[in-house]
N, C-alpha and C positions, 0 to 999 in steps of 0.2 A: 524883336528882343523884348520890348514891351509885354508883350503878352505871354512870351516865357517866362519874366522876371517875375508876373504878375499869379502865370499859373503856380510855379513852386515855389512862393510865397505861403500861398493860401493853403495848399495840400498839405506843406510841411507844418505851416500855421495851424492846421487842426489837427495833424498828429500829435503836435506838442499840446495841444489843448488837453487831450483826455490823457497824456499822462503826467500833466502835470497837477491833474486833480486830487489825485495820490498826497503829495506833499499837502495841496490847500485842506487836507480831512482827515491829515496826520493824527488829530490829538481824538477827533472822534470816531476815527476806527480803530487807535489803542483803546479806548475805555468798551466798544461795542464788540470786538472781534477776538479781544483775549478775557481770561475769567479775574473775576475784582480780586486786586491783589497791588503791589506797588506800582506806584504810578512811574518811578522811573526805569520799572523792569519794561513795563508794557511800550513804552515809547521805545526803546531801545529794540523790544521783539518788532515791534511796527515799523522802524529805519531796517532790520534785518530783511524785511520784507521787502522793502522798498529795494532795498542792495542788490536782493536777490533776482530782482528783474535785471540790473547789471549785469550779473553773472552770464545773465542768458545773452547780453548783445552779442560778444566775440561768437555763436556760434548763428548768431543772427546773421551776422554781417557778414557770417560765411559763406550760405545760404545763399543771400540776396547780392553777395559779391561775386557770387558765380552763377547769380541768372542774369545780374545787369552787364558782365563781362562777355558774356558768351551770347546772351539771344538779345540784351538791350537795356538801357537806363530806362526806359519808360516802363518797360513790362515790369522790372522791378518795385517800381515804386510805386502802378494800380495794384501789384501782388501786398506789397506790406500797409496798404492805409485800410484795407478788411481786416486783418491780422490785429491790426490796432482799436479799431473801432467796434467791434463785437465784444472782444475781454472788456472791453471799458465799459460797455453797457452791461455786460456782466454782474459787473462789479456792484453797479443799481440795483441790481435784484439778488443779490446774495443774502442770505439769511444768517443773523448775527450768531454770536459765540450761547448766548442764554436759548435760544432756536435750537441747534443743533450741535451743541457743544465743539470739542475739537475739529469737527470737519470746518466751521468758519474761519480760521486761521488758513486753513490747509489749502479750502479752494483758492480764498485770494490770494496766499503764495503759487497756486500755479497759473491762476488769469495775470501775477507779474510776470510771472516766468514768460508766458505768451505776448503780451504787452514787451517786452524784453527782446524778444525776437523779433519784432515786427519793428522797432525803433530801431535794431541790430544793421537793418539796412536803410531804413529810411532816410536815418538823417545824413550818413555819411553820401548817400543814392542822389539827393538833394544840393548836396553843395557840390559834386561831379557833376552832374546833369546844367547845374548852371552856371559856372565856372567854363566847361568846355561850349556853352554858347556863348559867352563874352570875348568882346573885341580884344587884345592883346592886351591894351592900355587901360581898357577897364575891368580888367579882372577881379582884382580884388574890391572894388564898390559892385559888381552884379554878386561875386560870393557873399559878400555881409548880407545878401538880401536873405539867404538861407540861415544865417543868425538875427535878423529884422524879424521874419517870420517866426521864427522858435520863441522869442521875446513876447510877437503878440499872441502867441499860443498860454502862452503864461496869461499874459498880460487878461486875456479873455476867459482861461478860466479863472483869474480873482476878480473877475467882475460879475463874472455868472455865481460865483460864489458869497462875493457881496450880497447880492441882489435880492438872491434866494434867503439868506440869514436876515435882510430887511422887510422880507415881509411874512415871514413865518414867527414863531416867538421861538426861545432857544429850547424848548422843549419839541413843539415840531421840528425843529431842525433836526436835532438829535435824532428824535423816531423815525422820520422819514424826509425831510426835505434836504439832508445831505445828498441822497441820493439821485435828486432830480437831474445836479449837472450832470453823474454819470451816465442818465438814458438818455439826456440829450448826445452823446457822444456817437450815439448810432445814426441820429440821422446826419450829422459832421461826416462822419464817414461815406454818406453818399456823396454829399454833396464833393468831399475830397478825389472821390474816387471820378464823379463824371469829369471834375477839371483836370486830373492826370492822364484821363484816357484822350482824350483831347489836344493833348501836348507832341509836340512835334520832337521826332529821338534827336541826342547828342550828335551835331556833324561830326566831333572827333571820332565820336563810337562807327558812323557812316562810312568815313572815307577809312579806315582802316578794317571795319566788314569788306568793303567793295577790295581793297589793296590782298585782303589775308594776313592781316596785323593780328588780328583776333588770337588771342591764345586760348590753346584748346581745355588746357592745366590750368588755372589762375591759381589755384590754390599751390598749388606743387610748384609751379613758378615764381609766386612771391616767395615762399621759404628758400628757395636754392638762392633767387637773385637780388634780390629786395629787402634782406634783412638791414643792413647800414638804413638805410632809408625808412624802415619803419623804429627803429630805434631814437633816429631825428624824429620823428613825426610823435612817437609818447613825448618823449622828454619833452617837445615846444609846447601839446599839448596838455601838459599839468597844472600849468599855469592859467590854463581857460577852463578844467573840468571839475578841479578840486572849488575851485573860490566861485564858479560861477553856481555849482550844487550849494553851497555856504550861503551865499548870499539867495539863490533864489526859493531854496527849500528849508535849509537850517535856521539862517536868522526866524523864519515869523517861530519858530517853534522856541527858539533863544526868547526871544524880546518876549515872547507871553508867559512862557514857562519859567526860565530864570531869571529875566528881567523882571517881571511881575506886573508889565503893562497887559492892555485889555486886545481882544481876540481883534475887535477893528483897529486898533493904533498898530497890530500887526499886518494885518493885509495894507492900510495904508501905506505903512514904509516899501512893505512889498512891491504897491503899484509905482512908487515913487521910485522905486530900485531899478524894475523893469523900464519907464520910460526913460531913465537915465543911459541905458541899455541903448534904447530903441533911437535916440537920438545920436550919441556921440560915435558907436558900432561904425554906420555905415562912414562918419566924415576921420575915422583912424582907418581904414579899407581905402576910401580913397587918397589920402595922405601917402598911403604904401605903394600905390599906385606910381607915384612920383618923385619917393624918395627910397622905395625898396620895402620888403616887408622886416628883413634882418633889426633893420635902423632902427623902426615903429619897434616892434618887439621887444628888441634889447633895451631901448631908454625903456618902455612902459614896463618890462620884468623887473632892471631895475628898481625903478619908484615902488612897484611891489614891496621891494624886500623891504626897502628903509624905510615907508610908509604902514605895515600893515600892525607894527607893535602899539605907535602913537594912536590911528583909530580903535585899537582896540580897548586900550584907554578910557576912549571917546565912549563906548559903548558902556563901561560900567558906572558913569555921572546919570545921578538921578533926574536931571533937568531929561522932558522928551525931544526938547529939540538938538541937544549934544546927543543923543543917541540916532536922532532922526540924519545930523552933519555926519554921523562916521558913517552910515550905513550908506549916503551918499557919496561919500568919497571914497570908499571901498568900491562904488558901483563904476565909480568916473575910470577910477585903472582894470576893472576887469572890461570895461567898455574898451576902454585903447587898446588891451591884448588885446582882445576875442575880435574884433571887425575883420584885421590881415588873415585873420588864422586860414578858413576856405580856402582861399585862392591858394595858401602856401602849402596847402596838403595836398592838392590837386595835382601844383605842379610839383611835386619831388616824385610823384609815381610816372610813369608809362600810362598811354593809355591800354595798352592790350592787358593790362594787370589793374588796372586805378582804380575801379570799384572794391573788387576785394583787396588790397594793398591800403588802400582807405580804410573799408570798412571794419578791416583787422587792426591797425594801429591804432585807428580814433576808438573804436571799442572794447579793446584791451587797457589802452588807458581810462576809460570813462568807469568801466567794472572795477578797475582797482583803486581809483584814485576818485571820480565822481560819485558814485554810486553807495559808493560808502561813506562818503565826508560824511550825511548825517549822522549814521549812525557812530565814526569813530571819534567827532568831535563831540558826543556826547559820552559817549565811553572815557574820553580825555578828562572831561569835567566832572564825570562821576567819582572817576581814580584819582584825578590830581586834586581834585578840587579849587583847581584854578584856571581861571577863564582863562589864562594869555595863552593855555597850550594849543587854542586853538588857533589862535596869532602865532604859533613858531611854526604848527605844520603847515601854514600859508607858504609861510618865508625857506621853508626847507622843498617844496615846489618851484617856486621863482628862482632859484638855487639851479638847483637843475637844468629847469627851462635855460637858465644863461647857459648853462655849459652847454646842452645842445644846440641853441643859435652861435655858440662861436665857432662849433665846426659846421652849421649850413650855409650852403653858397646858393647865395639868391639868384632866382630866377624868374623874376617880375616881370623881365621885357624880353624872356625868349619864348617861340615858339610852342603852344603844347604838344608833344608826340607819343 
């Protein structure tokens, strides 16, 4: 179990690495990849961008929900971490907007599109793959482990990103040392790829190959049979894709660009966000374990709603460290959702459907609801001109999510089948 938890940790961990480079190099691929003109059209084309790899998961997850449904969770997830790691390194060697005019925009919209597809299965392939190897009772503490590792996927490239901006000056950064974390993203991809080949398949996926559980249709079978259940499964998950893209890609771009702090007091709060993440995630996962995931969910949706107007508050006080407290305490309740969440996606599907029944719900939420927070939360504040609107689409998510955990019936201590 160990060495399971420990392989899809690490693979899923470097998936999220290279696309979360995207977000950390937001402001300097708007000024390098479109032509000079206003700064808040270009951020806005650059979130469009970012969105538009969203767009591509639900046909990701399609793909990869019907290789990991049909030949195996492991083949699927050494297929999507090259998928991932080549566009990223890509993306190192692309040639800016003043090089070659409009084709720079264009490639790196279709190396997201690609990147899009590759995450399309991976990440939902990840929290199936390890979920269906945990003991009954620990299900949802081995699932956080697939949100632990997404965290420090984050969590590694703001530190590769640090690191590179400390020792370069901001001008090399700009010309070329942005680019360094994205060619390190290729050899990540080996090293992801030999510990996935190495993994031993899903025994769910096994005894129901060996039985002829297997469906032959995944796709055509979750739409006939499975739609109630993947309806539960966006609504719970809005609550984890909307505020967790907010918090881990919106804020640094909020606090430097509207806030008017400096490019490291933003990766700071960043890292500080993530290890807030990284620590409380797995001990609400195990909490669910023992008192249901419904229970956890509903009090932390809750505190959501009634909590999200006051920090946001918090956010517009000049002092750094009342900005530094909301950004924390925003971090503490997207940590108590998101820990339960795996386990409980897992088990509302069938296994003979679960990877694409997964891969379809968690990615149609994430394209419409994740993947565009940056850019609609800035589109909010360009038209309203007021920060709380992005405080009410928080609480109009959490909304929701309630109303889909009061019609799910939990199922923490049955059987997976």
């Amino acid at each position: 179990m160990r060495k399971i938890i420990i392989a899809g940790m690490l693979g899923n961990g470097l998936e999220w690495y290279d696309y979360a480079l995207y977000a950390y190099t937001t402001l300097i691929i708007s000024k390098l990849f479109f032509p000079a003109g206003d700064e808040t059209v270009h951020l806005l084309a650059t979130r469009g961008i970012f969105a538009v790899g969203f767009v591509a998961r639900p046909f990701g997850g399609i793909v990869f929900g019907v290789v990991g449904d049909k030949f195996g969770r492991r083949r699927a997830l050494v297929l999507s971490i090259f998928m991932m790691a080549i566009p990223t390194g890509c993306i190192g060697l692309l040639p800016t907007y003043n090089q070659i005019g409009i084709f720079a925009p264009l490639l790196l919209t279709l190396i997201r599109v690609l990147q899009g597809l590759s995450l399309g299965g991976a990440f939902s392939g990840s929290m199936t793959f390890l979920v269906e190897h945990a003991p009954a009772k620990q299900r949802g503490l081995v699932g956080s482990a697939s949100i632990c590792s997404l965290v420090i996927g984050f969590l590694l490239g703001s530190l590769v990103s640090l690191l590179v901006k400390s020792l370069v000056t901001d001008v090399q950064y700009e010309s070329w040392g942005w680019r360094i974390p994205f060619l390190l993203g290729i050899a990540i991809g080996f090293i992801g790829f030999y510990i996935r080949k190495h993994c031993e398949e899903s025994p769910s996926y096994e005894i129901a190959k060996r039985e002829g559980g297997l469906s032959a249709t995944p796709v055509r079978d979750v739409l006939r049979f499975e739609m109630k259940h993947m309806a539960q499964a966006i609504g719970i998950y809005m609550t984890v894709t909307m505020p967790f893209y907010l918090l881990s890609a919106y804020f640094m771009t909020f606090t430097e660009h509207t806030l008017g702090r400096s490019s490291e007091e933003a990766l700071t709060l960043n890292f500080i966000n993530m290890l807030i993440l990284l620590v409380i995630s797995p001990f609400s996962a195990w909490l669910s374990d023992r008192v249901g995931r419904r229970k956890v969910l509903g009090i932390t949706a809750f505190a959501i709603l009634l909590g999200t107007y006051p920090v946001f508050t918090m956010l517009q006080q000049p002092e750094f460290f009342t900005i530094a407290l909301g950004q924390a305490i925003f971090a503490v309740g997207v940590a108590f959702y998101i820990g339960p969440v795996p386990a409980l996606l897992v088990e509302i599907f069938p296994t003979r459907v679960r990877y694409t029944a997964m891969s379809l719900s968690y990615n149609i939420c994430a394209a419409l609801f994740g993947g565009t927070a940056p850019m609609v939360c800035q589109w909010l504040i360009t038209a309203t001109g007021n920060t709380y609107s992005i405080a009410y689409y928080v609480i109009v998510c959490a909304v929701i999510s309630l109303v889909a955990l009061f019609y799910y019936r939990d199922r923490h201590e049955e059987a997976l089948g």
